[in-house]
C-alpha positions as CSV (number, residue, x, y, z in Angstrom):
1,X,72.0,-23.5,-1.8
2,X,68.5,-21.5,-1.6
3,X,69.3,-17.7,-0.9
4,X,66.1,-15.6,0.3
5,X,66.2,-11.9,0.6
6,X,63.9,-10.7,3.3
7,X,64.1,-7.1,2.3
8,X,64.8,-4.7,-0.1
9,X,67.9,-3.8,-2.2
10,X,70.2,-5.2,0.8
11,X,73.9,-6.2,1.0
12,X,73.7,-10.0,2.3
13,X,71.0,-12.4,1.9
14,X,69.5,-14.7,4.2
15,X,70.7,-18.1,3.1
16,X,69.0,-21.6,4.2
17,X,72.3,-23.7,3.6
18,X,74.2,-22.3,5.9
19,X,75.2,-19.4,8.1
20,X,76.2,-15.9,6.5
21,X,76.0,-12.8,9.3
22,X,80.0,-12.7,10.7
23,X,82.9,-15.0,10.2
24,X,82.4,-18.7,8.7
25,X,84.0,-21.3,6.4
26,X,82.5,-23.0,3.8
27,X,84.9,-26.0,2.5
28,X,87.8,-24.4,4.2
29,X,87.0,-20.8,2.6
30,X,86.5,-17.7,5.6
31,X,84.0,-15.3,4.6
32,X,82.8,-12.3,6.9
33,X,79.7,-10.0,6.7
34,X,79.5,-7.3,9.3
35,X,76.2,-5.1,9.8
36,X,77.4,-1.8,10.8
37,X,76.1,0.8,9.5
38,X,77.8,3.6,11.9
39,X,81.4,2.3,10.7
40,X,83.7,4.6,8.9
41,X,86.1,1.7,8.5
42,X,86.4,-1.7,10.0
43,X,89.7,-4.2,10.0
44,X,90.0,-7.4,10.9
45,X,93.0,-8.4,13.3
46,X,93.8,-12.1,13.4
47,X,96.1,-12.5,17.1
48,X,98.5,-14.9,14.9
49,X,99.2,-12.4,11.8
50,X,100.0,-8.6,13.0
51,X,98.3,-7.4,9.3
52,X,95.1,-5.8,9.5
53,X,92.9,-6.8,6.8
54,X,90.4,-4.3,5.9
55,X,86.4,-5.3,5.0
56,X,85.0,-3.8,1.8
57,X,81.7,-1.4,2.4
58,X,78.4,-2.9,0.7
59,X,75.1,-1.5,0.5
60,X,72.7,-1.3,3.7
61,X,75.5,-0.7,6.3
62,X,77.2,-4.2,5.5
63,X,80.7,-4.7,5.3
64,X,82.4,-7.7,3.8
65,X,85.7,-9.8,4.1
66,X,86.5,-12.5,1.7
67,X,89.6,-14.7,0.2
68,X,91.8,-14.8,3.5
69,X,93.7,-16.7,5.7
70,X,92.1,-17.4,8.9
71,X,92.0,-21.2,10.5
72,X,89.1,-22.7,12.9
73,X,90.9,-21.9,16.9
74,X,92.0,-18.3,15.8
75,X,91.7,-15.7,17.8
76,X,90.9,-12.4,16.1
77,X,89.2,-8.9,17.2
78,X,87.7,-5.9,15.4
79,X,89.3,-2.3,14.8
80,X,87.0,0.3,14.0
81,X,86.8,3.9,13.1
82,X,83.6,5.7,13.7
83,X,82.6,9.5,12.5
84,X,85.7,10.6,13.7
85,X,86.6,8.5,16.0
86,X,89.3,5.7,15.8
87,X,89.3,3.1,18.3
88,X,91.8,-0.3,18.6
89,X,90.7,-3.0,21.7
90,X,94.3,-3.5,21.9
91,X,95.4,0.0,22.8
92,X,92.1,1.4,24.2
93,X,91.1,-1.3,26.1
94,X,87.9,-1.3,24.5
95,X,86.3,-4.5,23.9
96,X,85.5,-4.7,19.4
97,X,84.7,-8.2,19.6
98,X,82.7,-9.6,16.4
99,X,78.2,-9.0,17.2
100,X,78.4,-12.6,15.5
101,X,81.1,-14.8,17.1
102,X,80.4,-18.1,17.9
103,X,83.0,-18.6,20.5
104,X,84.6,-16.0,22.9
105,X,87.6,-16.5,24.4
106,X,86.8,-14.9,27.6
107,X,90.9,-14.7,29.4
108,X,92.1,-12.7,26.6
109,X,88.8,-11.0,25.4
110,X,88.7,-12.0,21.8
111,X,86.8,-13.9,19.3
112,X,87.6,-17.3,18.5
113,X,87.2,-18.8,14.6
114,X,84.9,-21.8,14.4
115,X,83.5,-23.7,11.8
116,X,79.8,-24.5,12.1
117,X,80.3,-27.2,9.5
118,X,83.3,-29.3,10.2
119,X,81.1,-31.5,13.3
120,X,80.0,-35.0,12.2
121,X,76.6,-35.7,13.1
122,X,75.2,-38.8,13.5
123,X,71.9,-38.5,14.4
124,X,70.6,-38.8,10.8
125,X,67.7,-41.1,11.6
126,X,66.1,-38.9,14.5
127,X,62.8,-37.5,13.9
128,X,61.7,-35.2,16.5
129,X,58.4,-36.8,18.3
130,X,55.5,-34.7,18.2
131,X,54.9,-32.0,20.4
132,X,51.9,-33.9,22.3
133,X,54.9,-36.4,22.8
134,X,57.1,-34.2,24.6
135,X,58.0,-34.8,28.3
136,X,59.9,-31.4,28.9
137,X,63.0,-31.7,31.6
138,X,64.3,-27.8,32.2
139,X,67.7,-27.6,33.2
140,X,70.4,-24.8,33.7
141,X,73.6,-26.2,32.5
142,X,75.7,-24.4,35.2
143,X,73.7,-25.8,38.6
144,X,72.3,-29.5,36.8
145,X,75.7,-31.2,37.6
146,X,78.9,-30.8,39.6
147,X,80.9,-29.9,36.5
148,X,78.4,-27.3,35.2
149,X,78.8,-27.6,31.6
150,X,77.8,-29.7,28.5
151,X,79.6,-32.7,28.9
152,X,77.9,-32.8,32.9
153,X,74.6,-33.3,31.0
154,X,75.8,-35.6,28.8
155,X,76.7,-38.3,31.5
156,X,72.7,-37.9,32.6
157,X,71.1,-38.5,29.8
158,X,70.7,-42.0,30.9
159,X,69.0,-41.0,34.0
160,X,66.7,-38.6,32.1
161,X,65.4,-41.4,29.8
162,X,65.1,-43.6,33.1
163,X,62.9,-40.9,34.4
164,X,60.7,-40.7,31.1
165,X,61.9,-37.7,29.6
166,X,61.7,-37.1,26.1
167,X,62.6,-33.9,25.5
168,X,65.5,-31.4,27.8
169,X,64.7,-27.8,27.7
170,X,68.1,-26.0,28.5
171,X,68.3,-22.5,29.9
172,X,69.9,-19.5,27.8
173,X,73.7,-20.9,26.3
174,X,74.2,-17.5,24.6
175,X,77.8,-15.8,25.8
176,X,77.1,-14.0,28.9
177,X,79.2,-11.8,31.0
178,X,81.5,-13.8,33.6
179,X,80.9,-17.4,34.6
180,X,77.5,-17.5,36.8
181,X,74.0,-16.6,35.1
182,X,70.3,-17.4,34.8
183,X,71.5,-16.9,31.0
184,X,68.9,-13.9,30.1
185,X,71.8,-11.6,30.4
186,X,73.6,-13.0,27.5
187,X,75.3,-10.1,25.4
188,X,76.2,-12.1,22.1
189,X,73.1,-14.4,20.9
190,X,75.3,-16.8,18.0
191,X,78.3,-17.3,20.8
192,X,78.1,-20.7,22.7
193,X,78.8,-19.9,26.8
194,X,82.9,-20.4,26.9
195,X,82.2,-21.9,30.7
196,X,79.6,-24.4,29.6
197,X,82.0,-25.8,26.9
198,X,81.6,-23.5,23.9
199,X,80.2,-24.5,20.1
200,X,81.8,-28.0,20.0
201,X,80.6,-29.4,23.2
202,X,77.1,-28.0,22.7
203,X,76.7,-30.0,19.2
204,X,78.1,-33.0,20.7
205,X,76.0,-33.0,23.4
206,X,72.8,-32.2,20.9
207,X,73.8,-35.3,18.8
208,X,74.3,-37.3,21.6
209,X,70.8,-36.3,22.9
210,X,69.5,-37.4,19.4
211,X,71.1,-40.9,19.5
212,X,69.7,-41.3,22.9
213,X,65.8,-40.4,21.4
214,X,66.0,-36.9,23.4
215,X,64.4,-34.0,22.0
216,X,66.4,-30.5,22.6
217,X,64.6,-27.3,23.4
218,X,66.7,-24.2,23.5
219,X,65.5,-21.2,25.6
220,X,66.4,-17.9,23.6
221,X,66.4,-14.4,24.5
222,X,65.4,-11.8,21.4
223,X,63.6,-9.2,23.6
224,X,67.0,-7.5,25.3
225,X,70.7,-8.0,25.0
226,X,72.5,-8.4,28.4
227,X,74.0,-4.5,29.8
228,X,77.8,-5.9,30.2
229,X,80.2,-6.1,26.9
230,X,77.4,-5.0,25.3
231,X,78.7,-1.8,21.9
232,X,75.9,-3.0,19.6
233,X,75.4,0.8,19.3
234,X,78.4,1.3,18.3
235,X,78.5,-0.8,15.2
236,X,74.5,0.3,14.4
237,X,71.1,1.0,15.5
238,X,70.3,-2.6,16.8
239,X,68.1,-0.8,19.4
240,X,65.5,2.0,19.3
241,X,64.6,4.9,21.8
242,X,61.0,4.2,20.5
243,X,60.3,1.1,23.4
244,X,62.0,0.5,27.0
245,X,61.8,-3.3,28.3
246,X,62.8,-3.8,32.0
247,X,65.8,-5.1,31.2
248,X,66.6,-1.3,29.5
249,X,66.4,-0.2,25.5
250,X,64.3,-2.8,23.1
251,X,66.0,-4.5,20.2
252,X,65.1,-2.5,17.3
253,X,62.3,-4.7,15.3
254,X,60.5,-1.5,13.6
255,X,62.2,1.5,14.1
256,X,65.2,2.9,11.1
257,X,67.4,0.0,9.6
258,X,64.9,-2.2,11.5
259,X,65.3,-4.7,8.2
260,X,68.8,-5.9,9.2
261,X,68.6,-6.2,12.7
262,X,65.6,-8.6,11.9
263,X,67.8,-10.7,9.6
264,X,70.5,-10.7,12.5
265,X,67.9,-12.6,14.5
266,X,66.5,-14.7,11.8
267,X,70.0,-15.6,11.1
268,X,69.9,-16.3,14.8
269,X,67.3,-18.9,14.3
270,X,68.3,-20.8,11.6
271,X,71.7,-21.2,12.9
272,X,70.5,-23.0,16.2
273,X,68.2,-25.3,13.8
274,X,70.4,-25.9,11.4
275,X,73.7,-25.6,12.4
276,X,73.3,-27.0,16.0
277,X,70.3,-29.6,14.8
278,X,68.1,-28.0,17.9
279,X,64.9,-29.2,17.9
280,X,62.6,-26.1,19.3
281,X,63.2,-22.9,20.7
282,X,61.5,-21.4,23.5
283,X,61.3,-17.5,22.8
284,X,61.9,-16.1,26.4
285,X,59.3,-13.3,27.4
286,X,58.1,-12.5,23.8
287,X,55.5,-9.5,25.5
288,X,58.4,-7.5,25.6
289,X,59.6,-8.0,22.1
290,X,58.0,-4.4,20.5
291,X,57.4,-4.6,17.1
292,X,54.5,-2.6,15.2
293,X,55.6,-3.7,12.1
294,X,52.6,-4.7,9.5
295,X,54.3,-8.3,9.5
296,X,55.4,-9.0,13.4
297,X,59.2,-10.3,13.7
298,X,57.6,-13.6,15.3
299,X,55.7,-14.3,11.8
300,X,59.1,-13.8,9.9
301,X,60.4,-16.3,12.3
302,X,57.5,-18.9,11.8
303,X,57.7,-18.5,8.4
304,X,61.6,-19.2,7.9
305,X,61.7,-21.7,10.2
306,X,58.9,-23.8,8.3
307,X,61.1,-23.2,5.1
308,X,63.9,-24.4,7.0
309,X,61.6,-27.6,8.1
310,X,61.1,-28.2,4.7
311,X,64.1,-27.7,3.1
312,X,65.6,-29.8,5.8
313,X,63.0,-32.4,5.8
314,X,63.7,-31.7,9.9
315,X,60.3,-30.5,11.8
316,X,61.0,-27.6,14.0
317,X,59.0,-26.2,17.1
318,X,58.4,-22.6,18.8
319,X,57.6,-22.4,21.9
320,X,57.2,-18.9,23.5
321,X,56.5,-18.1,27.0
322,X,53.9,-14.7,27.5
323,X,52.0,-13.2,30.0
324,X,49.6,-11.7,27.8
325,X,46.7,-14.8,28.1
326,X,46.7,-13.9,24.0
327,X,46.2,-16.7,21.8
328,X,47.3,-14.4,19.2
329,X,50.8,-15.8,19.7
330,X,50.1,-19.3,18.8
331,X,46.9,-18.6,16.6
332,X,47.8,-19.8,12.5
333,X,48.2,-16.7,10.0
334,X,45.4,-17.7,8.6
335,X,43.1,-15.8,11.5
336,X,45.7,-13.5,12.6
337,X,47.7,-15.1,14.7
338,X,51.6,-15.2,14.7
339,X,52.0,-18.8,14.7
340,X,53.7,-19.6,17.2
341,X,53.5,-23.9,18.0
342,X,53.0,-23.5,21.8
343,X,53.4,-21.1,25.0
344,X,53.9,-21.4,29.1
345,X,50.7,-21.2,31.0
346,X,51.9,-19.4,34.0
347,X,48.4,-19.3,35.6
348,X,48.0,-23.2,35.6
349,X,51.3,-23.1,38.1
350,X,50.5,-19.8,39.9
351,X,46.2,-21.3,40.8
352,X,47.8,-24.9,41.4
353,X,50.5,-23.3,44.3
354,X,47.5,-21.3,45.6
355,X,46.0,-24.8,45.8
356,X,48.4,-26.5,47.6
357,X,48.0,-23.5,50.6
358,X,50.8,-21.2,49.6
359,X,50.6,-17.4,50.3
360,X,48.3,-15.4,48.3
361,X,51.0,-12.6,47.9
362,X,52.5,-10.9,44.7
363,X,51.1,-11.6,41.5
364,X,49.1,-15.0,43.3
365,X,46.9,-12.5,44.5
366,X,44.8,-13.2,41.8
367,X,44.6,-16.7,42.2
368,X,41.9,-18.8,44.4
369,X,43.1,-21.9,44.3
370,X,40.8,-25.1,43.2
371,X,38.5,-23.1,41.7
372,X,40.8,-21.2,39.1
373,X,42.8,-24.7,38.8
374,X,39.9,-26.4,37.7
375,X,39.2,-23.6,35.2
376,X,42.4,-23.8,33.8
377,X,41.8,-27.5,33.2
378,X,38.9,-26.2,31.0
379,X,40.2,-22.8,29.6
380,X,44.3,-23.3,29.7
381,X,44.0,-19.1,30.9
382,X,42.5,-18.3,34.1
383,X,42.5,-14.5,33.5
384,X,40.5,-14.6,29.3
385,X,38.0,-11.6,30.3
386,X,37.9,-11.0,33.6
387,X,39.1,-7.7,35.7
388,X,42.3,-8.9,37.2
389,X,42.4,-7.2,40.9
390,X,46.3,-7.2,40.7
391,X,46.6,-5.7,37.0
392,X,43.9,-3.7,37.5
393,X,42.1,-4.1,34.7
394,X,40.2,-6.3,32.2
395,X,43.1,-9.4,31.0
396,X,43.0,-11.7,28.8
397,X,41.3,-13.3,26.1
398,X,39.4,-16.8,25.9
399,X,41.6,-19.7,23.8
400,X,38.9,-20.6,21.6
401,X,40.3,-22.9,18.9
402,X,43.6,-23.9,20.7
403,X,44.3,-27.7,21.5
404,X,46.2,-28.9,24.8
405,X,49.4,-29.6,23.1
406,X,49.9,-25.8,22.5
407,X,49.8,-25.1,26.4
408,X,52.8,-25.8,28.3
409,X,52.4,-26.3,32.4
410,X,54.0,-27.1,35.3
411,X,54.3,-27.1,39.2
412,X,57.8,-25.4,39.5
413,X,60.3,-24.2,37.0
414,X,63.5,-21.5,37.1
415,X,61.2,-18.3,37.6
416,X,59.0,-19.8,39.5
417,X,61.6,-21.1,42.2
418,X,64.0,-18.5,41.7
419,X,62.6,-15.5,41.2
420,X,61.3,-16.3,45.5
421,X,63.8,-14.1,47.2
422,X,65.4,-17.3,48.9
423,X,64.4,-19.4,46.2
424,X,63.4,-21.8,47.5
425,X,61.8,-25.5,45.5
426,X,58.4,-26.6,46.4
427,X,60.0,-29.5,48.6
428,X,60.6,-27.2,51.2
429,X,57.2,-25.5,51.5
430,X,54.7,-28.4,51.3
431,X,54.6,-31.9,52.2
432,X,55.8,-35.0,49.8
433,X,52.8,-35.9,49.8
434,X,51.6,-32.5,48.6
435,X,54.1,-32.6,46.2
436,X,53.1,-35.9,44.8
437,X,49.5,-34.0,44.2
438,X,50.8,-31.2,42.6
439,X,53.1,-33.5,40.1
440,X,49.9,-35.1,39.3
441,X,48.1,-32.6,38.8
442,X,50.4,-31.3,35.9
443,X,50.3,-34.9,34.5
444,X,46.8,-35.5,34.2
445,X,46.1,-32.3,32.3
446,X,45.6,-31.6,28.5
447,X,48.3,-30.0,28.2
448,X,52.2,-30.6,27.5
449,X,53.8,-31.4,30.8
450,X,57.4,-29.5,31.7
451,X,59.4,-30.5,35.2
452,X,62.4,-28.4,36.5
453,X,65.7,-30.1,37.3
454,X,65.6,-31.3,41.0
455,X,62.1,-32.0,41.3
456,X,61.8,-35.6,40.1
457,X,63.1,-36.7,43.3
458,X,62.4,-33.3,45.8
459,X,65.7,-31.7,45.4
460,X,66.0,-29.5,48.6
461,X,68.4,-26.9,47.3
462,X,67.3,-23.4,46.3
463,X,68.0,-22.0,43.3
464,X,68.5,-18.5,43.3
465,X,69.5,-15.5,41.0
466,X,73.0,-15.4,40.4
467,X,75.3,-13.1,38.3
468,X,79.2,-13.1,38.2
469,X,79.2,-9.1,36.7
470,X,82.3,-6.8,36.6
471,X,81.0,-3.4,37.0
472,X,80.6,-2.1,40.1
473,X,77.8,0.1,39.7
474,X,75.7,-2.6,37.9
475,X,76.4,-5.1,40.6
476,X,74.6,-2.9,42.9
477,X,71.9,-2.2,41.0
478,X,71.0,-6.1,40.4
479,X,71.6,-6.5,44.1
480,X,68.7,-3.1,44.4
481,X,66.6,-4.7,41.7
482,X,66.2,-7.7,43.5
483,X,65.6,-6.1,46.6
484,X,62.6,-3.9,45.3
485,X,61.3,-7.0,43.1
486,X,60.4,-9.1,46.2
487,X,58.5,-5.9,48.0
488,X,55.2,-7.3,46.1
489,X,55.5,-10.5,48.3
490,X,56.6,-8.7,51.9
491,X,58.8,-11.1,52.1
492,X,61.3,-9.8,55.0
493,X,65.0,-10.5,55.3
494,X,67.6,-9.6,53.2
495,X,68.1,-12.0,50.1
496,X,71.2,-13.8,49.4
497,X,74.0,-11.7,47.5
498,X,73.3,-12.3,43.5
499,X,76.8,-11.7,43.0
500,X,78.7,-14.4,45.2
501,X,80.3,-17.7,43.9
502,X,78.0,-18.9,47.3
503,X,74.5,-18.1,45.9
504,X,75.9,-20.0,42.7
505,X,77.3,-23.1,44.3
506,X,74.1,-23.4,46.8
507,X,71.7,-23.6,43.9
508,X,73.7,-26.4,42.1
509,X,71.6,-30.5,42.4
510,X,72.6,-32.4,45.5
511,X,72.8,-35.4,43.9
512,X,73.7,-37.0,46.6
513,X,69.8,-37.2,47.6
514,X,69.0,-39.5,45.9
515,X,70.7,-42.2,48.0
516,X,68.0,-41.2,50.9
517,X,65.0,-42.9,50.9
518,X,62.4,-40.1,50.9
519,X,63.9,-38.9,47.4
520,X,64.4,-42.1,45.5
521,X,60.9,-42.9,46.6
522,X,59.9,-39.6,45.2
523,X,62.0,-40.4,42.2
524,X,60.1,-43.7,41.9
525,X,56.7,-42.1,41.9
526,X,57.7,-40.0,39.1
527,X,58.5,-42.8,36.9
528,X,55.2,-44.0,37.8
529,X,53.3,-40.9,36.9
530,X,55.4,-40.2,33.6
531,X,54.9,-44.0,32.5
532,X,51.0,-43.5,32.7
533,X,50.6,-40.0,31.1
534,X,52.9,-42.0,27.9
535,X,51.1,-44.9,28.1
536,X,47.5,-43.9,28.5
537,X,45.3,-43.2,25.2
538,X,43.5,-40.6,26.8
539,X,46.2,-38.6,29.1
540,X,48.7,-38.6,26.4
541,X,45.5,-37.4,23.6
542,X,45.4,-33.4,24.3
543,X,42.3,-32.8,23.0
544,X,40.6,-30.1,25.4
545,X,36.9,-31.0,24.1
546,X,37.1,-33.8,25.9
547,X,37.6,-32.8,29.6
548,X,35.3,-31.6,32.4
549,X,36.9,-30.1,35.5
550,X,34.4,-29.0,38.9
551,X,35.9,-27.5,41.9
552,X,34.6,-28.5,45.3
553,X,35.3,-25.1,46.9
554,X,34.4,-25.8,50.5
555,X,36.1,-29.3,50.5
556,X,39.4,-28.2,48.5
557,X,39.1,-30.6,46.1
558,X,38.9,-30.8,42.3
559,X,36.9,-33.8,40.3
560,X,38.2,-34.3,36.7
561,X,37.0,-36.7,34.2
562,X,38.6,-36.7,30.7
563,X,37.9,-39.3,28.1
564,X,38.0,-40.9,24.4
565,X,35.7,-43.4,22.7
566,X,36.8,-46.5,24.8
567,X,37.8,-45.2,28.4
568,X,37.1,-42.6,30.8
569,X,39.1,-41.3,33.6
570,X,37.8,-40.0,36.9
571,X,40.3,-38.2,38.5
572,X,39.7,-36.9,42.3
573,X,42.7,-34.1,43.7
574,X,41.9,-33.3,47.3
575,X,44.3,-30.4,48.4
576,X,42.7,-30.3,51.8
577,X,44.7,-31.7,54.5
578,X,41.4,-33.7,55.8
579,X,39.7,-36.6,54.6
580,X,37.2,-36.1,52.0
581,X,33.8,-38.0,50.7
582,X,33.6,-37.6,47.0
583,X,30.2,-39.0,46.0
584,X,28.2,-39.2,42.8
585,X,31.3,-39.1,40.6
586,X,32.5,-42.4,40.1
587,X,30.9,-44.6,38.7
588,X,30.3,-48.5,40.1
589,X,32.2,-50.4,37.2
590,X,35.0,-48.1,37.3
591,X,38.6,-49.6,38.6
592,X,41.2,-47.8,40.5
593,X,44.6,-47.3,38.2
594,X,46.6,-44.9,40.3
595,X,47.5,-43.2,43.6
596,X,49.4,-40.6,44.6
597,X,49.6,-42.4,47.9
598,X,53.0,-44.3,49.0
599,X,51.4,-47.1,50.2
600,X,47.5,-47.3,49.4
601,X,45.3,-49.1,51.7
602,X,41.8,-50.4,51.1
603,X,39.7,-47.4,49.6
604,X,36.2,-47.3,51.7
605,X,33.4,-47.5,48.9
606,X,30.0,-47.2,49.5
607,X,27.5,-48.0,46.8
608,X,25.1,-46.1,46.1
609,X,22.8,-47.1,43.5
610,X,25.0,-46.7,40.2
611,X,27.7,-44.9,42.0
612,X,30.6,-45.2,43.9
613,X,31.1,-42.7,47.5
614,X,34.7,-42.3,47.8
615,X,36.5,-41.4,51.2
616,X,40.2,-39.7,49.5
617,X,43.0,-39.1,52.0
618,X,44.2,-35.6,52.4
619,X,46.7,-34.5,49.5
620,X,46.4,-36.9,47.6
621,X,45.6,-37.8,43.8
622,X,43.2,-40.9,42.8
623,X,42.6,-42.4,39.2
624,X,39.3,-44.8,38.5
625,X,38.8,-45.7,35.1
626,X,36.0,-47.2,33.2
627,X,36.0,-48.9,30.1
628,X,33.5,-48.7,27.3
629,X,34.6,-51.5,25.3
């Protein structure tokens, strides 16, 4: 057992071996460390015993609970007394549930016991495939199956290895308020959503994962807490007045008492490493985590995950998504940077859909299509200097240093799709065939490719923004929120109601689609695309000093050539909808490997001298390649 105190003179260390922050069992043993500094006096109530047990007070706002009787199943709240103040969930109806639980049960509004360490894993003999490996699948466990929950996934894992996947990236699982959510909302950050199966069915579906060679990415949230159930505030100063974030008052990474709200979240970490055997996180929107701390909280979470890594002998990845086109993020410590393993390249996806002839309105006003694609091929950030038109100002910085497997892109994923006002998938706003361009466009790059649920075969349902809140007031002001969010875009229309069970149930798979034959050929073209980037030496070796990317601006088309020491590929993307004559670009020895095409007739080549003049359909993507050996 390795205990390692993060800061100074504190009441409960952060310990590697196993969980410590609220209730847990170790060898059949309940222990329970609260942080709650604004406490007069805390009790805990177990629903099976009617005594009140009352925690001990320990230095730094921590209070502590040892030798009692509490099983795994229990149900059990808080009763507090603050400056004055007593307050009882059961006769106040005021909801004291534990900051730490790992299980809510949601019909009776208490906290359920469970024991991290009581699940048999079997996965002993996975080894997490590097990152340049990784074949990203996003998924929202609510809308991926009929049954919306872990066990839904489970039964398509088998299809998601078919496909090529090798790694699932799953949408926030943290305890949010009701039933229906994106999962950014989530209000308790160790509980496992009740709805989606809770703790148990999360681990078995992580092991199962693991014995099926499927890497797990969690998305977390550590930038806001969801505004429904949330009393943080009333237990201690887990936020600060010092920062707003949209989503209202920042978590408190720098301000007073800063220290243990830090080791809430690094305890937060660990657990989902550790405890659940996750393979990466995918810190959501780490911009808006404010910290001005001399040691940012994103370095103490690099650093105790790699302790964790090797303590475990387990390698562990973090991926963060950012707007701020600063390689600071995933830049070592060793030149500044917070070390962070990779990040989401919005502008790859937001130049591609300018490329495939979508409206240059909202933020895509910045974006000219082939020209800024083809850059991104080079640079990974489109914006690394230049005076953005809508920021209005000078963004970004270059990503000197940085190799492709640090970059993650994509054509569509849950923002991207739902955050349209009728969120609506690529499938319904360009052709197939334009779809097939735009997969392959994110497949031939340097970078580590990420597809979102649905659009392996051209899923035609939306999905949308959906909450199942309580509060009336804050109902309306999501439904407002929305409203004013899609002005940017002058979208008309009124957009569908986050709040109804409808919006929810529209945006779940139709799986039934892929019985047509428009979707399983789309489905079949995947597998074709995904078995090339694994199983060519230069597509799957991300190593951006070996790519050159030229836009044709007046012909819509982009010529691409990436190599190693013993083949080159020529890759031509015409996002016009004409015919186009690529000449002086491929060479005469070169072969043709792959087509975006369904069915590919007879290329028209014209030699000329060492060179090959290619006539490429519209929308569509063609491979030569050319061997040096």
């Amino acid at each position: 057992m390795i205990l390692v105190d993060l800061s100074i003179n504190t009441g409960m260390k952060l310990n590697y071996g196993k969980r410590t922050i609220g209730l847990n069992f170790d060898n059949g043993q309940a222990a329970f460390w609260l942080w709650a500094p604004h406490l007069k006096q805390v009790a805990l109530q177990i629903e099976s015993n009617e005594t009140q047990l009352n925690f001990s007070a320990k230095a730094k706002g921590y209070w502590l609970l040892e030798d009692f009787e509490i099983k795994p199943g229990d149900k059990y709240h808080l009763i507090i007394e603050t400056a004055g103040e007593a307050r009882e969930s059961v006769h106040q109806n005021t909801q004291y549930l534990d900051p730490a639980m790992l299980w809510k049960c949601v019909e009776e509004d208490r906290s359920i016991a469970y024991d991290l360490t009581a699940f048999r894993w079997t996965d002993n003999s996975w080894r997490v495939p590097e990152l340049e490996a990784f074949i990203i699948y996003e998924l929202h466990c609510g809308t991926f199956t009929p049954d919306g929950d872990f066990s839904g996934i489970k039964e398509k894992l088998d299809y998601l290895k078919d496909l090529g996947i090798t790694a699932i990236e799953i949408m926030p699982v943290s305890q949010f308020s009701g039933s229906r959510n994106w999962g950014y909302d989530g209000v308790y950050p160790f509980a496992v959503q009740n709805s989606y199966g809770g703790p148990n069915a999360l681990q078995h579906l992580i092991n199962a994962c693991h014995n099926k060679g499927l890497a797990v990415i969690l998305d977390v949230v550590y930038n806001h807490v969801g505004p429904e159930g949330n009393h943080y505030e009333d237990f201690g100063p887990y936020f600060t007045d010092k920062y707003q974030t949209p989503w209202g008052k920042a978590i408190n990474f720098d301000d007073a008492q800063s220290d243990e709200v830090r080791k809430f979240y690094l305890e937060n970490v660990l657990m989902w490493f550790r405890d659940f055997h996750i393979d990466a996180l995918r810190l959501d929107a780490v911009h808006a985590i404010k910290d001005f701390s001399a040691r940012h909280f994103l370095e103490e979470v690099k650093l105790a995950t790699d302790k964790l890594s090797l303590l475990t002998d387990r390698k562990c990845y973090l991926i963060v998504e950012s707007d701020l086109n600063d390689n600071r993020y995933i830049n070592p410590f060793e030149v500044g940077g917070y070390g962070m393993d990779a990040q989401w390249i919005d502008e790859f996806h937001h130049a591609l859909r300018v490329a495939s002839g979508q409206p240059k309105t909202g933020y895509y006003e910045d974006f000219n299509g082939v020209e800024h694609l083809a850059k991104s091929y080079r640079d990974a950030y489109v914006y690394d200097g230049q005076y953005s038109n809508h920021r209005q100002k000078t963004f970004g910085r270059k990503a000197t240093g940085n190799t492709g497997k640090q970059f993650v892109v994509f054509s569509q994923n849950h923002d991207q799709v739902g955050n349209r006002m009728l969120g609506e998938r690529s499938s319904v706003l360009v052709t197939h065939s334009m779809l097939r361009l735009m997969a392959g466009a994110v497949f031939i790059s340097p970078f580590i490719p990420l597809i979102f649920m649905g659009e392996e075969y051209a899923e035609e349902n939306p999905f949308l923004f959906f909450v199942s809140h309580k509060d009336h007031e804050l109902i309306e002001a999501v439904r407002k929120g929305r409203k004013a969010e899609f002005s940017a875009f002058h979208q008309q229309g009124e957009a569908p109601d986050p709040q109804s069970s409808k919006t929810f149930e529209s945006s779940k798979l139709n799986w039934e689609q892929l019985k047509l034959e428009e979707h399983k050929s789309m489905f079949a073209y995947y597998k074709r695309l995904i078995a090339l980037r694994k199983h060519s030496k230069v597509l799957k070796n991300l190593d951006r000093d070996c790519i050159h990317a030229e836009a044709l601006t007046t012909q819509q088309t982009i010529m691409l050539k990436r190599w190693n020491a013993e083949e080159t590929l020529f890759c031509i993307l015409n996002f016009s909808d004409q015919c186009q004559s690529i000449s002086e670009f491929i060479p005469r020895n070169a072969s043709l490997i792959f087509s975006s095409e369904e069915k590919i007739d007879e290329q028209f080549e014209a030699l000329t001298n060492s060179l090959k003049t290619i006539i490429i359909s519209p929308e569509t993507l063609l491979i030569f390649s050319e061997s040096h050996v």
